[in-house]
N, C-alpha and C positions, 0 to 999 in steps of 0.2 A: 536435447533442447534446441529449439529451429530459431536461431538469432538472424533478424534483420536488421542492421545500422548502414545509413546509408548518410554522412555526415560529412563525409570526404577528409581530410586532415586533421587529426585531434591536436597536432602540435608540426612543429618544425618535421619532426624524427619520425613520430606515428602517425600509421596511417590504418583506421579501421574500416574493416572491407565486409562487404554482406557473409555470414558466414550460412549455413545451416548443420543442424542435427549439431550441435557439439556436444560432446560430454564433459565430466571432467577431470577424465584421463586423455581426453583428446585435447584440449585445448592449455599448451604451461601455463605452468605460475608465472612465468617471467612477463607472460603476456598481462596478464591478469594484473601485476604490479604496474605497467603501464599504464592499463585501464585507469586504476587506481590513483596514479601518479597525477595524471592529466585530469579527473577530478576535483584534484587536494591543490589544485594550482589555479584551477579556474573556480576557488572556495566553494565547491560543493559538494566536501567531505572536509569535514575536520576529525583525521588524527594523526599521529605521525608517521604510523606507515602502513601496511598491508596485515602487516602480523599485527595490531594490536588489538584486544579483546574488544575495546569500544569502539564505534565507528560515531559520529554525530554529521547529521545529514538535515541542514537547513531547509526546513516549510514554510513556503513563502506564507501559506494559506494559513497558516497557524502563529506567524510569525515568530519562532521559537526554533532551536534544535531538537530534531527527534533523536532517541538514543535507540543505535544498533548496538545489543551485546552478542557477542559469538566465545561464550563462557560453557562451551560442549565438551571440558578438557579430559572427560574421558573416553569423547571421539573422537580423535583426532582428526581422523581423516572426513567425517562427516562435517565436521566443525569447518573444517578449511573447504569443504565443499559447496556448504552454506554461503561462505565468505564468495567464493566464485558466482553461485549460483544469484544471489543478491545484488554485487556488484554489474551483472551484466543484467540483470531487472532492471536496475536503473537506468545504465549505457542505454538499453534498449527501449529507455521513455517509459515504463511503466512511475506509477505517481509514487510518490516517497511512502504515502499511509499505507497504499497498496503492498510495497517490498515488507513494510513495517510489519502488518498482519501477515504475512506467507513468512518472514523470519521466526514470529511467534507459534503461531500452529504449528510449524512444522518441530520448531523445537519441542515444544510442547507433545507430541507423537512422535517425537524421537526418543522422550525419556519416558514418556507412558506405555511406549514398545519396544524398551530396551536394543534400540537404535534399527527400529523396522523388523527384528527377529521372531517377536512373538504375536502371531500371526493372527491367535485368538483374543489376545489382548487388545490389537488394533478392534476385530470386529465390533467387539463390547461397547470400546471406545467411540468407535464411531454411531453406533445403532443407540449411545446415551446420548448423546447429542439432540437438540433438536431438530428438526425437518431440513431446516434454512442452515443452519453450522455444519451438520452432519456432510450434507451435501459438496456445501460450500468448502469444507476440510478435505473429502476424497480430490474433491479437483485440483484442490491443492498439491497432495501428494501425487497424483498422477502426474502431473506437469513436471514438478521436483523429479520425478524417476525418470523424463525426458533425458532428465541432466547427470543424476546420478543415477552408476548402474549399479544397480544391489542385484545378489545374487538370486533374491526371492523378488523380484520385479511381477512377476507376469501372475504368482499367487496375489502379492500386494494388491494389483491393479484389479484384478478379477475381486478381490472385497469391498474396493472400491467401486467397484461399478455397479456392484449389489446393491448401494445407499439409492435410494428411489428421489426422483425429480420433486420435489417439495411443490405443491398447488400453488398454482399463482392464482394471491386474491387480489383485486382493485383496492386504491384507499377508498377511504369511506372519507366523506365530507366530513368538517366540524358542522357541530350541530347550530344551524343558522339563527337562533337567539342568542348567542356564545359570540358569533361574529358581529353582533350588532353591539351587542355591550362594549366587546371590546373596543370597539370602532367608538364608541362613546368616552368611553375609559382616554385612550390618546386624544380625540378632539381635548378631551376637558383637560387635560393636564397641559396641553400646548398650547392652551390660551390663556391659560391662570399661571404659568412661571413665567421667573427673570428670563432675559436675556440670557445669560449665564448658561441657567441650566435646558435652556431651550436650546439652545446652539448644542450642549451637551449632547443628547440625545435623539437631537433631530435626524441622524442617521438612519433612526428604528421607526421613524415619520416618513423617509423615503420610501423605506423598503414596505411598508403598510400599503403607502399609497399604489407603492408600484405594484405588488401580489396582488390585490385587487382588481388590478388590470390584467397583469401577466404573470403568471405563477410562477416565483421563484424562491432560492433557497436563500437563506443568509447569506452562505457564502458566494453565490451567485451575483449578489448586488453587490456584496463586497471588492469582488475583481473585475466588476466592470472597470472599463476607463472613459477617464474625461476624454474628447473631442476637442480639440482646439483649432480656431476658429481664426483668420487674417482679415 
């Protein structure tokens, strides 16, 4: 796994430095509880330590805790692999949903291939998938085996690389009688309510207004920021 962090001092004592290729027999645990450590201090892990089954990892974007479970207890060593391999997703900027979905998959084809062993059972799995998952799960495991080295790596990866690039189609517009209604639908309701309930929802009034001009996603208008002005 090819780690770049480039943040300069995580704390007083640590110092995290560009690394590459690490595994995770190359890289300790001790380090790793660092990592960790400096996380759960700067609140961007809640739990008590390194070894615990649940991790909760704060989304801004969802404004809630996401739950990391690492409940692999009859792979030990994959399980604590995970827990490395996850932790430095994060350290390394990848987004919390993102770490969230690669901790899922991967567990999920750890216990439906009896921890990467059955070789035939992977392909199955994969080739039931659809086009877009299938795909998007080999890349997954590829990357994963950056980090962990299994003994069957280079069979693993060759199955993987068999799953074919899923067709990229354009979206397709909504149907332009659909956008006009709707566009009637909020006129008429933002001019016939209180106060109250106009201030309410006048949110879903910005973001209307604004896609109409500039295509954007909910959560796009949502993390914008105000400008403030002297």
């Amino acid at each position: 796994m090819e780690v770049k962090i480039d943040i300069g001092k995580l704390s007083e004592n640590i110092t995290l430095k560009s690394i590459e290729n690490v595994t995770h027999t190359q890289i300790p645990e001790e380090e790793l509880r660092k990592y960790f450590s400096f996380l759960k201090e700067n609140s961007l892990i809640n739990a008590d330590n390194f070894d615990e089954s649940v991790w909760l990892i704060y989304n801004e974007n969802k404004d809630r805790e996401i739950i990391f479970k690492f409940d692999l207890e009859m792979y030990q060593e994959l399980n604590k692999a995970l827990k490395g391999y996850i932790l430095l997703k994060r350290m390394t900027g990848t987004a919390i949903n993102t770490c969230h979905k690669i901790l899922m998959t991967l567990k999920r084809v750890i216990l439906k291939t009896s921890k990467f062993e059955d070789l035939k059972e992977l392909e199955i799995f994969l080739m039931s998938q659809t086009s877009i998952v299938g795909f998007e799960t080999a890349g997954i495991i590829r990357l994963f085996l950056t980090f962990y080295e299994h003994p069957l790596s280079s069979e693993i990866i060759d199955i993987c690389n068999s799953i074919k690039t899923p067709e990229k189609k354009n979206r397709e517009l909504p149907y332009f009688p659909d956008v006009i209604a709707f566009d009637e639908i909020i006129e008429e309701f933002f001019s016939s309510y209180n106060s109250e309930e106009y201030f309410r929802f006048y949110p879903i009034l910005i973001w209307w207004k604004l896609t109409n001009v500039l295509p954007m996603r909910v959560i796009e208008v949502l993390k914008l920021k105000k400008k403030m002005y002297r």
